[in-house]
C-alpha positions in Angstrom: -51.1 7.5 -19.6 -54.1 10.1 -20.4 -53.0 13.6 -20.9 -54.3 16.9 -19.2 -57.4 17.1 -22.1 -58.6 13.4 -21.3 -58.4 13.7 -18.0 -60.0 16.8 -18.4 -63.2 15.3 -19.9 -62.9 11.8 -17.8 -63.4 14.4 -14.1 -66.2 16.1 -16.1 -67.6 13.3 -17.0 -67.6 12.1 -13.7 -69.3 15.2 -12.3 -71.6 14.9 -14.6 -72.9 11.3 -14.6 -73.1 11.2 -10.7 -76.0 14.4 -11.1 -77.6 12.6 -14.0 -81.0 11.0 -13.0 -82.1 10.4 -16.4 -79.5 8.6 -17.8 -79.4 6.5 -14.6 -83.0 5.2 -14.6 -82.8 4.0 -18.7 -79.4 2.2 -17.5 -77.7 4.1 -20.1 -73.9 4.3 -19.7 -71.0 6.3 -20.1 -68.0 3.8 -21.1 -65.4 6.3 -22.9 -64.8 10.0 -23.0 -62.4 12.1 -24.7 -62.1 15.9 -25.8 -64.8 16.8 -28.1 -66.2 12.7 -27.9 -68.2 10.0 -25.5 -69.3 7.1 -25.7 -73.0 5.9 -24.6 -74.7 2.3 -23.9 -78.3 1.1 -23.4 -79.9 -2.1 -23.2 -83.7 -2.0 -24.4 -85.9 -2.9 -22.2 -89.6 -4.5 -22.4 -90.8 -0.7 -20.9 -89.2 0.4 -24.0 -91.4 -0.9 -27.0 -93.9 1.2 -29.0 -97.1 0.4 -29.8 -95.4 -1.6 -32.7 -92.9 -3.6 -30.5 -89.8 -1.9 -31.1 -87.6 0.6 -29.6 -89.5 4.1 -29.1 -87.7 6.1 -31.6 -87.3 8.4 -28.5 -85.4 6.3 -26.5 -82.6 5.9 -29.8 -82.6 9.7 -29.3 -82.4 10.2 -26.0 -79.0 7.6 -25.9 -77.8 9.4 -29.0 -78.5 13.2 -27.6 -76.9 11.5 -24.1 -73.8 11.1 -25.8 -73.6 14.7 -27.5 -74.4 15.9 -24.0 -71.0 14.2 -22.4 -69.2 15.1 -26.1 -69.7 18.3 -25.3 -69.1 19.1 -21.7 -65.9 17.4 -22.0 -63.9 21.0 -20.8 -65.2 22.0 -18.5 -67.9 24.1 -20.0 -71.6 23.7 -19.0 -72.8 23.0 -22.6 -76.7 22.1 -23.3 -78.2 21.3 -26.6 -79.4 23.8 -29.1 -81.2 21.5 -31.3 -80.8 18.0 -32.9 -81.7 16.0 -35.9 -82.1 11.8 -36.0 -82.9 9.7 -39.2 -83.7 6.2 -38.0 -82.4 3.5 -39.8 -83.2 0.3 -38.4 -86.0 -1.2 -35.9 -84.4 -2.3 -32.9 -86.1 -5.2 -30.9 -86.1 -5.5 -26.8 -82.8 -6.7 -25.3 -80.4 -5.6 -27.7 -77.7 -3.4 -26.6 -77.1 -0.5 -28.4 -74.0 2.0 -28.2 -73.7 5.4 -29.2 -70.5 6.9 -30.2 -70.3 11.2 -30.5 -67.9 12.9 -32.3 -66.9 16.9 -32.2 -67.4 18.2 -35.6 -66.8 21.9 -35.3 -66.6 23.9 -32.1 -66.0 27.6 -31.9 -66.9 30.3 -29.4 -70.2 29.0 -27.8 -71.2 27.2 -30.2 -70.6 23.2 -31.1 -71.4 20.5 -34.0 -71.4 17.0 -33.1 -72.4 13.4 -35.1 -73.9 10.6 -33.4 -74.0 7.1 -35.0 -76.2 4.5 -33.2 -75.6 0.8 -33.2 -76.3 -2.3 -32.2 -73.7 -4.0 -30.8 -73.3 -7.6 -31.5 -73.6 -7.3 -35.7 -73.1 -3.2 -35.6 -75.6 -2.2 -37.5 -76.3 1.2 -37.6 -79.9 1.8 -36.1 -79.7 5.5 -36.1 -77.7 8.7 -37.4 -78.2 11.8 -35.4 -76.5 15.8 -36.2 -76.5 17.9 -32.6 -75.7 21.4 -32.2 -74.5 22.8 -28.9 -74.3 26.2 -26.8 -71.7 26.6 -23.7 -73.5 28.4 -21.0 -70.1 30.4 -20.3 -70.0 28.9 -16.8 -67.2 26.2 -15.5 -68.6 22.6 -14.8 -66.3 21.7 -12.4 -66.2 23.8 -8.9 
């Protein structure tokens, strides 16, 4: 049985998902959340590629900033991001699924630190490591 904090995060997530176009029209989904974590999936399509014919390094971010974006307004605290960092690791060809997974590193006043690791599911290779930082808006998510 979830305590208060998951199902804390589980309503916002909710709330959250249901106003979130982007995510949406890339197909990416939110499979787990948790205080201070979430957990992100996207299949890469054909519409996609680069001009090299793999994965826009864009898209690897905007799955991996999706899941610091869930992480983080996981209590009911409209939270944006400050700023972000990705190293990519791996190409990562059309029709492979990828999953990120976001973790709460540090959190404190308005401010929040969060690690997402990228990878493909199937052999789980990392594609992508990316460092978010966050900053609560001081305003409830939930109404």
């Amino acid at each position: 049985m979830p305590d208060d904090a998951t199902t804390l995060a589980v309503r916002c997530a909710d709330v959250m998902y249901r106003n979130d176009v982007a995510s949406q029209a890339l197909g990416i989904t939110i499979d787990a959340v948790g205080p201070g974590t979430a957990r992100a999936q996207m299949v890469v399509r054909d519409d996609m590629l680069n001009g090299h014919g793999m994965c826009h390094g864009g898209y690897v971010f905007t799955l991996a900033d999706t899941a610091l974006a869930f992480a983080s307004n996981t209590y009911d605290d409209v939270t944006v991001a400050a700023g972000a960092d990705v190293t990519f690791l791996a190409p990562v060809d059309a029709g492979t699924e990828l999953v990120a997974i976001a973790t709460e590193r540090y959190r404190r006043g308005r401010s929040g630190l969060y690690d997402v690791t990228v990878t493909r599911i199937g052999d789980g290779e990392v594609v992508a490591e990316f460092r978010g930082r966050s900053r609560s808006l001081g305003r409830p998510l939930l109404r």
